[in-house]
C-alpha positions as CSV (number, residue, x, y, z in Angstrom):
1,X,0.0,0.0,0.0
2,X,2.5,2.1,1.2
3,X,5.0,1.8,-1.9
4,X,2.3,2.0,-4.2
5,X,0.9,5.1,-2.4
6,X,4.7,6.6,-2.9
7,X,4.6,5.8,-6.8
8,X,1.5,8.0,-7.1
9,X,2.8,10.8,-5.5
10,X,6.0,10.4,-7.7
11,X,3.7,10.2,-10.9
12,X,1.7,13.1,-9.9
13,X,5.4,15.6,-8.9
14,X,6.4,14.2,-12.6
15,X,3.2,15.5,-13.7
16,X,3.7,18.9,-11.8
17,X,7.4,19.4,-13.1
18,X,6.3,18.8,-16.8
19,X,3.4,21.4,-16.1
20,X,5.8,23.7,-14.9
21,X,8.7,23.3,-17.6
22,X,6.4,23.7,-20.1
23,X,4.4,27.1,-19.2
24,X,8.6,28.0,-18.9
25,X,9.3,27.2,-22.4
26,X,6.2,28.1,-24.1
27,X,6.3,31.5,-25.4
28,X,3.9,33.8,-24.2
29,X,0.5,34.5,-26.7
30,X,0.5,38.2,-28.1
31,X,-3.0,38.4,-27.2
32,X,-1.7,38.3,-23.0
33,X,0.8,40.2,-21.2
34,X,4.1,38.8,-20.3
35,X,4.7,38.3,-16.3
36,X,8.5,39.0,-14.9
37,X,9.1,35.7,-14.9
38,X,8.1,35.1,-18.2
39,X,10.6,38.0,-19.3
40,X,13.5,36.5,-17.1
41,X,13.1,33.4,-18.8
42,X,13.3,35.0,-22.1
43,X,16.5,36.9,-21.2
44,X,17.9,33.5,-20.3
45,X,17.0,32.3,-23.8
46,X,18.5,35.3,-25.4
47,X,21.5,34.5,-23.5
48,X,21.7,30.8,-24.7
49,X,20.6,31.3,-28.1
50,X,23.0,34.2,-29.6
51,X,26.4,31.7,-30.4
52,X,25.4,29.7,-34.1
53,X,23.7,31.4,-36.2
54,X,21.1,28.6,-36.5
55,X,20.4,29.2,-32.8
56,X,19.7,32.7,-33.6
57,X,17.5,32.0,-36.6
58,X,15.8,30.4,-33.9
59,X,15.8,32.8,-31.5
60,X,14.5,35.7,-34.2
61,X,11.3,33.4,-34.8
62,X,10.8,32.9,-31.2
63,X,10.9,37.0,-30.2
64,X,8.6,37.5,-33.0
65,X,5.6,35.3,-30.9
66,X,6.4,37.4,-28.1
67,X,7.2,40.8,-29.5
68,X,3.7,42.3,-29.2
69,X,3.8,40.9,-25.6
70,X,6.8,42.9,-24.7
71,X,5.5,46.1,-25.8
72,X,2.7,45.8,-23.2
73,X,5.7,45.9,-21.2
74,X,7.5,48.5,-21.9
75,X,7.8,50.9,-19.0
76,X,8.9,47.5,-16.8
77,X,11.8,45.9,-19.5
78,X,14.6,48.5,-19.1
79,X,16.6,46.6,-16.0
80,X,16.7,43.6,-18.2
81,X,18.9,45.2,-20.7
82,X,21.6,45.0,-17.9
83,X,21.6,41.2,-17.9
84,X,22.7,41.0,-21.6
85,X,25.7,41.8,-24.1
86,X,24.8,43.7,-26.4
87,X,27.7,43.1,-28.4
88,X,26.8,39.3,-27.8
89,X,22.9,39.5,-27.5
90,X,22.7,41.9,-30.4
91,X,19.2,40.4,-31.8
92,X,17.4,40.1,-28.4
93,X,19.0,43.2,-27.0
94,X,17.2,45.1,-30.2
95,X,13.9,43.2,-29.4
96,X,14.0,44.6,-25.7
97,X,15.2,47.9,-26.8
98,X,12.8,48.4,-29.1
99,X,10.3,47.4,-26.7
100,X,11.2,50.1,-23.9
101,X,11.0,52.9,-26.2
102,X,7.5,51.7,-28.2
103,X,6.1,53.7,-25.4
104,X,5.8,57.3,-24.1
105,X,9.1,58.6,-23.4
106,X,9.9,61.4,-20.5
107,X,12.7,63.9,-21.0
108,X,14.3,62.5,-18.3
109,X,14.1,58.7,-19.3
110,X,15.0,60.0,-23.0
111,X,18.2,61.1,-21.3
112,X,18.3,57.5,-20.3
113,X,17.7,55.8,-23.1
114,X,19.7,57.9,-25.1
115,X,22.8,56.7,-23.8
116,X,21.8,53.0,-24.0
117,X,20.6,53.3,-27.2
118,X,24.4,55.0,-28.6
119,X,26.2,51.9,-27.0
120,X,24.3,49.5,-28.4
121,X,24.2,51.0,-31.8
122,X,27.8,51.4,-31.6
123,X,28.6,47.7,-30.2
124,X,25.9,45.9,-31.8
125,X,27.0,43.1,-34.2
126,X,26.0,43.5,-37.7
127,X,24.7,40.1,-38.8
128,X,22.3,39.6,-35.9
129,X,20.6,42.7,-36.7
130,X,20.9,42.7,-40.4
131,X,17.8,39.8,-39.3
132,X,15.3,42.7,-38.1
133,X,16.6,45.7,-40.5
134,X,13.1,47.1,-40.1
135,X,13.2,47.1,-36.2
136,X,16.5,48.3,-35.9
137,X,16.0,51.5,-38.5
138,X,12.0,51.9,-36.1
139,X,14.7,51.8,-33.2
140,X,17.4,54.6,-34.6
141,X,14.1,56.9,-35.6
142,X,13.3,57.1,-32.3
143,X,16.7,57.4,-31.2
144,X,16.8,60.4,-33.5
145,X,13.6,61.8,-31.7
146,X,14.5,61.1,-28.0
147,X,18.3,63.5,-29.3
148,X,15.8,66.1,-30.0
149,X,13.4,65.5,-27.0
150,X,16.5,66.6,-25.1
151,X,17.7,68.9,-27.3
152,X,21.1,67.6,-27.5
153,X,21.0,66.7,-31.6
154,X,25.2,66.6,-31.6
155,X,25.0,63.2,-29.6
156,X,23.2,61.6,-32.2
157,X,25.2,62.1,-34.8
158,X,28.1,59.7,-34.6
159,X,25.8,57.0,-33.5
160,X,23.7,57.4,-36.5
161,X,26.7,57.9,-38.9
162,X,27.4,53.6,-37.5
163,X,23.8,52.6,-37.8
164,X,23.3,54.0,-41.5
165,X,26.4,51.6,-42.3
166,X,25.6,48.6,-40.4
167,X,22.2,48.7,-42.1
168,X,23.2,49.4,-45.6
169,X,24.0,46.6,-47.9
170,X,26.3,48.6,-49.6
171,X,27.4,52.4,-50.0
172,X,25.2,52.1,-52.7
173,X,22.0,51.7,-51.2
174,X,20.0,54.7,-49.6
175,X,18.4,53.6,-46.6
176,X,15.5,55.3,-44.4
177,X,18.6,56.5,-42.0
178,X,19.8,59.1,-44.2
179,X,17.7,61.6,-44.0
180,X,17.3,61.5,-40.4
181,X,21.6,61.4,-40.1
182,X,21.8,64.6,-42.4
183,X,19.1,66.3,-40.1
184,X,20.5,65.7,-36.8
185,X,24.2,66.6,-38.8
186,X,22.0,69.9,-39.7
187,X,20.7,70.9,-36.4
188,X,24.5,70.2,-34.4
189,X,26.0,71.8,-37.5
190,X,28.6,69.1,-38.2
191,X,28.6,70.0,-41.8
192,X,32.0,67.8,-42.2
193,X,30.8,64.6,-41.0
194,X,27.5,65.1,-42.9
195,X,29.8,65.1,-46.2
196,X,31.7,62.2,-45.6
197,X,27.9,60.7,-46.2
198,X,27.4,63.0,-49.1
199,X,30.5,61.1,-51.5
200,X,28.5,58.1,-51.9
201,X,27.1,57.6,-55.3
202,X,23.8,56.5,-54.9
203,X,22.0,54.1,-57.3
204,X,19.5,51.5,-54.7
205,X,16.6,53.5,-53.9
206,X,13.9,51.9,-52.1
207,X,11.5,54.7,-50.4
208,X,11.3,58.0,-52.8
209,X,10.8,60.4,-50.0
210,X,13.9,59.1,-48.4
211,X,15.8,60.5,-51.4
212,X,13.6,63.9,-51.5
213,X,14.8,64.2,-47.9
214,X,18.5,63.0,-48.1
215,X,18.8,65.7,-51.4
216,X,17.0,68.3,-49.8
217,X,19.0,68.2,-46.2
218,X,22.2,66.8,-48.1
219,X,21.9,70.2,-50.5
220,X,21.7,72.4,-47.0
221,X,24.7,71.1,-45.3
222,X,26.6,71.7,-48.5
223,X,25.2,75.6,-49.0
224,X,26.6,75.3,-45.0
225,X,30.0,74.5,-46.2
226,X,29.5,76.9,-49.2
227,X,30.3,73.6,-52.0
228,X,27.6,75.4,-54.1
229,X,27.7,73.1,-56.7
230,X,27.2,70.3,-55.1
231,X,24.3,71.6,-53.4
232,X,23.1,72.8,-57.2
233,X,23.4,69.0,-57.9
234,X,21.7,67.9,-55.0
235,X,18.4,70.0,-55.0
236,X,18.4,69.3,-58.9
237,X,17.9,66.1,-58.0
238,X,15.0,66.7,-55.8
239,X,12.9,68.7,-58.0
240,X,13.8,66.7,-61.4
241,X,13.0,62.9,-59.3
242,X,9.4,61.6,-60.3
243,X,6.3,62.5,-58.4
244,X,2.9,62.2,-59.1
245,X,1.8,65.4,-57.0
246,X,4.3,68.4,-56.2
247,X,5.5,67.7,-52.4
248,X,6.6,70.2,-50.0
249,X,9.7,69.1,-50.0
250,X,10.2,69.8,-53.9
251,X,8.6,73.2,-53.1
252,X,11.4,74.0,-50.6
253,X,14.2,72.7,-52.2
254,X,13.3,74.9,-55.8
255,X,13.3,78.0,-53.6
256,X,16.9,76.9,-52.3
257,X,18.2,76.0,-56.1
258,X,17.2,79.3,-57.1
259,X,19.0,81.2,-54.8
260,X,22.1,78.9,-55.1
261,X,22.0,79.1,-58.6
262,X,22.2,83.0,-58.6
263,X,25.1,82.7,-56.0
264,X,27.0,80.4,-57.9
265,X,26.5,81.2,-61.7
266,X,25.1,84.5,-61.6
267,X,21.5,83.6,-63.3
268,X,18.4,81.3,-63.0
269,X,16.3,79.5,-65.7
270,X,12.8,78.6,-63.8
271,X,12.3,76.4,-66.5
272,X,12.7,72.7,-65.9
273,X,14.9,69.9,-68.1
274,X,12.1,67.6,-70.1
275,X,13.2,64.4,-67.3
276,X,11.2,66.3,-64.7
277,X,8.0,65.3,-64.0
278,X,5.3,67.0,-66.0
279,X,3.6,67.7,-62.2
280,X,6.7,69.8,-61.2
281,X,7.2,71.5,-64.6
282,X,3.6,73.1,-63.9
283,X,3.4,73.9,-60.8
284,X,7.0,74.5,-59.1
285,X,7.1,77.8,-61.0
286,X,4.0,78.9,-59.7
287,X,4.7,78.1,-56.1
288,X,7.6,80.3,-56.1
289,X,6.9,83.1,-58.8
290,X,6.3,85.5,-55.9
291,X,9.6,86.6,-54.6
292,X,12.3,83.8,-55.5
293,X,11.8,84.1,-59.6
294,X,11.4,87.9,-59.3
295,X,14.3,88.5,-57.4
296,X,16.2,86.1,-59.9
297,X,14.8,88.7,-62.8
298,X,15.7,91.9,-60.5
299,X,19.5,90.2,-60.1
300,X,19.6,89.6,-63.9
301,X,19.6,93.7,-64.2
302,X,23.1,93.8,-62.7
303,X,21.6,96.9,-60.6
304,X,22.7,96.4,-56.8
305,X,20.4,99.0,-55.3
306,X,17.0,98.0,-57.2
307,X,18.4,93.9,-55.9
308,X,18.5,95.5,-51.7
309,X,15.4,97.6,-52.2
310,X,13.7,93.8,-53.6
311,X,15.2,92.3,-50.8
312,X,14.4,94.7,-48.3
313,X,10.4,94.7,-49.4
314,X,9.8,91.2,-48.9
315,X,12.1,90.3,-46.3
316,X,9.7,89.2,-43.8
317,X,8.6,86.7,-46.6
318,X,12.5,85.1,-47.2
319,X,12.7,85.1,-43.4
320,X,9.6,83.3,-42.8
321,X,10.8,80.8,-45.1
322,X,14.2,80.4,-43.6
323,X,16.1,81.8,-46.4
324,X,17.4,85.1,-45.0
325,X,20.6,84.6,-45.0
326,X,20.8,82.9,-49.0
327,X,19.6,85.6,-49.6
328,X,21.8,88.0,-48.3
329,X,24.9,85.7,-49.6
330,X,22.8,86.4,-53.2
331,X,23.1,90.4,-52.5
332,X,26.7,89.5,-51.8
333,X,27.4,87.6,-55.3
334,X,26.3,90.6,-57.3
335,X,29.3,92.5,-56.0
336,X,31.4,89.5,-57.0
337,X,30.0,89.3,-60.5
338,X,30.6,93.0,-60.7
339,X,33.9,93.0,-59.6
340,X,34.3,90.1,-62.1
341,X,33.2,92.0,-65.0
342,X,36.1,94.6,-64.4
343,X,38.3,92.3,-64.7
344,X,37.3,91.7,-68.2
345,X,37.8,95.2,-69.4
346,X,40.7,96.6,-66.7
347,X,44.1,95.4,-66.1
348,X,44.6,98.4,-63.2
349,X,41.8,100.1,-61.3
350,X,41.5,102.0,-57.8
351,X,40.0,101.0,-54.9
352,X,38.0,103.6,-54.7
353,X,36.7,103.3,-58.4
354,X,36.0,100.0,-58.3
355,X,33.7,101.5,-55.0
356,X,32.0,103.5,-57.0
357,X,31.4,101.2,-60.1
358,X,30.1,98.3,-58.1
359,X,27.8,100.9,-55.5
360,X,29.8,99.9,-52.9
361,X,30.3,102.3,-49.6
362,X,34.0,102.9,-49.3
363,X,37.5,102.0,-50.7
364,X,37.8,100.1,-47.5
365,X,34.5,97.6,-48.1
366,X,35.9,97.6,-51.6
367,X,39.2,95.9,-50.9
368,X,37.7,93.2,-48.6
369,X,35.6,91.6,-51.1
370,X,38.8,91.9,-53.4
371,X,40.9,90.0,-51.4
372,X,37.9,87.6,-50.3
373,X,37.6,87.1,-54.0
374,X,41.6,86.5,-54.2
375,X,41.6,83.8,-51.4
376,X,38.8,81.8,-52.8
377,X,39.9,81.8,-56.3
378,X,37.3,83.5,-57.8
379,X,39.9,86.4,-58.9
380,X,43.3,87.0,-59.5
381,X,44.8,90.4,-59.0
382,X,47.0,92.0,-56.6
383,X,46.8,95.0,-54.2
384,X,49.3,97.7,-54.0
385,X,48.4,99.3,-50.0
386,X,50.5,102.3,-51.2
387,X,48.6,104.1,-53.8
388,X,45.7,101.8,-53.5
389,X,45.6,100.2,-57.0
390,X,44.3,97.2,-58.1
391,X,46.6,94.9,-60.7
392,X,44.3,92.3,-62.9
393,X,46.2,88.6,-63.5
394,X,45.8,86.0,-66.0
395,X,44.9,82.4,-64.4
396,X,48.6,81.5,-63.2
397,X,47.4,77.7,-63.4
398,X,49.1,76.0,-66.2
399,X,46.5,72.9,-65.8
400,X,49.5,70.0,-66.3
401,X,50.8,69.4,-63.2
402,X,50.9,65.8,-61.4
403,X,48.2,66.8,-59.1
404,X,45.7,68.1,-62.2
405,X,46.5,65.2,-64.5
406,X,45.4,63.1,-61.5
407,X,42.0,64.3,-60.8
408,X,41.0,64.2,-64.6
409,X,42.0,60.5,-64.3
410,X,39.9,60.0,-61.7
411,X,36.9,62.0,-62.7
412,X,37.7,59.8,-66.4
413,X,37.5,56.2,-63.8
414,X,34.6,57.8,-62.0
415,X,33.0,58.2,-65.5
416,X,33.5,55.1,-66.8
417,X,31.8,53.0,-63.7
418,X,29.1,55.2,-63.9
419,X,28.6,54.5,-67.6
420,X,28.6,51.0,-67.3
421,X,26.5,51.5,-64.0
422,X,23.6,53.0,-66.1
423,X,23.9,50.4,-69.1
424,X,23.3,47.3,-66.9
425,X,20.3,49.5,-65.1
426,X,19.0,50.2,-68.8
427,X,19.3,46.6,-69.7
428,X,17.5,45.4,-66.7
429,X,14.7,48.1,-67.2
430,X,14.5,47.5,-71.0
431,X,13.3,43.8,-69.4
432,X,11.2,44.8,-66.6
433,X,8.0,43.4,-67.7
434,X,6.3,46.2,-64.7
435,X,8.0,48.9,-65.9
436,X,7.4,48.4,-69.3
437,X,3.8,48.0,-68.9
438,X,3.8,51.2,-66.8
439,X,5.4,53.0,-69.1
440,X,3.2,51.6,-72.3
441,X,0.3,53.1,-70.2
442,X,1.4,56.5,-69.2
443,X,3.2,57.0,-72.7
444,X,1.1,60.0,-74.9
445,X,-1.0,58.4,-77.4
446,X,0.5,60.5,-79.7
447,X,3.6,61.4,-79.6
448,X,4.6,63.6,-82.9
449,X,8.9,64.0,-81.6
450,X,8.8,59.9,-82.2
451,X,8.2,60.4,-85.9
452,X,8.9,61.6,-89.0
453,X,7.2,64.9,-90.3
454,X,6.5,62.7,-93.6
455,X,5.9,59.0,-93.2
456,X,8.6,57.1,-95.1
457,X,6.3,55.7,-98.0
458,X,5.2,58.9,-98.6
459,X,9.2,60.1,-99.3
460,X,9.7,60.9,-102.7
C-alpha cells in the first residue's frame, strides 16, 4: 500500500514538473501580457541562443511570438537590458530595446535611453541585426527623436553615422537612415561629418521620400559648407526625381536652387529639363513666382540697389521661409560678379573706383571683397596698399601638373563605372515586364517627336 501510495505521489510531482517546464518554455501569446518571470526566462533564452547562427535563426522566430507581448511591457523591461551583451545579445538586446521605447518617453528617461541606445548602436554586431533591418531603423528613428526631446542633436550624430552603415547593404543603397543622419548633422551643424555621407554615389533606392529628404537636407549642409555646386546637384535632383503630385519638400528645395544658382552662376532659368516630371514642370514655377523668380529677374539687371530695395520689401517673406541669410549671400554675389566683370575690361583700377562702379560704400569695403575674391579663387589680381591700386592677373594655373592630371584621371574612372553602371540599369529596365507596362500606359498616345514629319512611304 504504502509503496504504491509513494509511486502515485512520484507520478503526480512528474506530472507537476512537466506542467511547470512547459508554461517555462512556451512562449507567451500576443493576445496576454508577459509576467516577470516570463521575461526572465526569455532573457535566459536570449542568453543561450545568440552563439550559431542557427540558434539565432531560432531565437529571431521565437521574439517575434512574443514581441507584441513585450510592448505591453515597456515601461517594466529597461533593467533587463543590464543582464545581456549587447555586443553578444545583439538580436534580443534590439527586441527589448525596441520594446522600452514603443512607449511614451519622459525627457528625463530619453536622457536614459539615449545613452543605452548610442552603445548599443555602436557595439551591436552587424549580422544579428541585419535579421530585423526594419526594427533596428523603427529603433534609430526614435533614437533620433528622443536626441531632439533633449535637445542635444550633436550626440546623435556619430551613432547614426554607424547605424546607417551597419544597415546598408552597400554604399550604394539609400536607406530610411539618411535623412534623419543629415538632419541631426544639420541641427548640431557638423557639416563635415555630414559630407563624408554626401560622396556616396547612390544608385539602390527603395522609399522616394527618403531620397527627397536626403537631397534636400544633403543640399543644406553643403550651402553650410558653401560647395555650391554640389548643393546645385543635389536640389536638382530633388525637384527633377518623379512624383505624381508636387510635395513640400520639392517646393522648398526649388526656392533653395534658385538662390544657389544665382550665387554660384550668376542667373536662373525657372524652366525645368524635359526628365522632370510633368507635375513639377507646372506647378514649381507657380509656387515660387512670388519673390524667388522675381528677385532672380531683378538680379539679372546687374543693378545692386534695385536687388536691396527687392530684398528689403519682402524680407519678412524670405525670413519666414528660412532663407534670410541665402539671400543676403545672393546680395553678396552681385558684387562679385561685378567685380568680375572689371576684370574683363581693366588690367589696373582704384580701390576707390572699383567702390564706386560696383555701389559699394567705401575704398575700405571695396578691398575686402577683393581679397575675399583673391583667397577663394574667384579672382586673380594683386593690391598695392601704397597708392591703392588694383593689378588684374591671367589664371597662373598651367592645368598639367601631377596633381591636375590626376583628378582628370579619376573624374575619367569615375566616369566610366558610372557609364557602365547605367547600361546594366537600362538593360534590366528594358526587361522589366512592370515597368514596361507602366510606361506603355502612361506614354502619350501621340507622340509627334517619335516620328517623321512625312511617313517614309510617302518620301519621294
Amino acid at each position: 500500500m504504502e509503496a504504491g501510495k509513494r509511486k502515485t505521489e512520484e507520478e503526480q510531482q512528474t506530472l507537476v514538473d512537466r506542467k511547470r517546464k512547459a508554461e517555462i518554455s512556451e512562449p507567451p501569446t500576443t493576445t496576454t501580457t508577459v509576467t516577470m518571470n516570463a521575461v526572465e526566462t526569455l532573457v535566459t533564452q536570449i542568453q543561450g541562443l545568440s552563439g550559431s547562427p542557427n540558434d539565432v535563426v531560432a531565437l529571431h522566430a521565437h521574439l517575434n511570438k512574443v514581441d507584441e507581448a513585450l510592448r505591453g511591457e515597456s515601461a517594466r523591461l529597461l533593467p533587463f537590458l543590464d543582464q545581456i551583451d549587447p555586443s553578444i545579445h545583439s538580436l534580443g538586446y534590439l527586441y527589448l530595446l525596441d520594446a522600452c521605447t514603443s512607449g511614451p518617453v519622459s525627457k528625463e528617461l530619453a536622457a536614459n535611453l539615449v545613452l543605452i541606445t548610442s552603445r548599443f548602436i555602436t557595439s551591436c554586431s552587424t549580422e544579428q541585426i541585419r535579421l530585423a533591418p526594419e526594427k533596428f531603423t523603427g529603433m534609430c528613428k526614435r533614437f533620433k527623436d528622443q536626441v531632439l526631446l533633449i535637445e542635444a542633436p550633436m550626440r546623435g550624430v556619430a551613432p547614426l553615422l554607424v547605424a546607417v552603415r551597419k544597415v546598408q547593404p552597400s554604399s550604394e543603397h539609400l536607406t530610411s537612415l539618411h535623412p534623419d543622419f543629415l538632419q541631426l548633422c544639420l541641427l548640431a551643424k557638423c557639416y563635415k561629418t555630414g559630407l563624408s555621407l554626401l560622396e556616396d554615389d547612390i544608385f539602390e533606392v527603395t522609399q522616394p521620400r527618403d531620397l527627397f529628404l536626403y537631397c534636400y537636407y544633403g543640399g543644406m549642409i553643403c550651402i553650410g559648407q558653401k560647395h555650391f555646386q554640389k548643393a546645385l546637384e543635389l536640389l536638382h535632383n530633388v525637384v527633377t526625381a518623379p512624383m505624381t503630385s508636387i510635395n513640400a519638400i520639392a517646393v522648398e528645395a526649388y526656392k533653395k536652387y534658385a538662390l544657389v544658382s544665382l550665387i554660384d552662376n550668376g542667373q536662373f532659368s525657372p524652366g525645368l529639363p524635359k526628365y522632370a516630371s510633368s507635375s513639377a514642370q507646372r506647378n514649381l514655377k507657380n509656387f515660387c513666382q512670388q519673390p524667388y523668380i522675381e528677385l532672380a529677374n531683378t538680379y539679372s539687371t546687374g543693378k545692386i540697389a534695385e536687388l536691396e530695395t527687392f530684398v528689403q520689401k519682402h524680407r519678412e517673406k524670405f525670413e519666414s521661409d528660412n532663407n534670410l541669410g541665402l539671400v543676403k549671400q545672393v546680395v553678396s554675389s552681385m558684387y562679385k560678379r561685378n567685380i568680375q566683370r572689371l576684370t574683363q575690361t581693366y588690367l589696373t583700377l582704384s580701390l576707390q573706383d572699383i567702390a564706386n562702379t560696383v555701389q559699394l560704400n567705401s575704398a575700405k569695403e571695396a578691398e575686402m571683397h577683393v581679397l575675399q575674391m583673391i583667397q577663394d579663387g574667384e579672382i586673380f589680381a594683386t593690391i598695392n596698399q601704397k597708392d591703392g591700386m588694383v593689378r588684374f592677373l591671367e589664371d597662373p594655373e598651367q592645368y598639367k601638373s601631377s596633381g591636375v592630371i590626376e583628378r582628370i584621371d579619376s573624374s575619367i574612372q569615375r566616369l566610366m563605372t558610372l557609364s557602365k553602371k547605367l547600361t546594366n540599369m537600362d538593360e534590366q529596365m528594358s526587361c522589366d515586364s512592370l515597368y514596361l507596362a507602366k510606361a506603355g500606359r502612361e506614354r502619350q498616345r501621340f507622340d509627334f517627336d517619335d516620328f517623321d514629319s512625312v511617313p517614309q512611304k510617302f518620301n519621294m
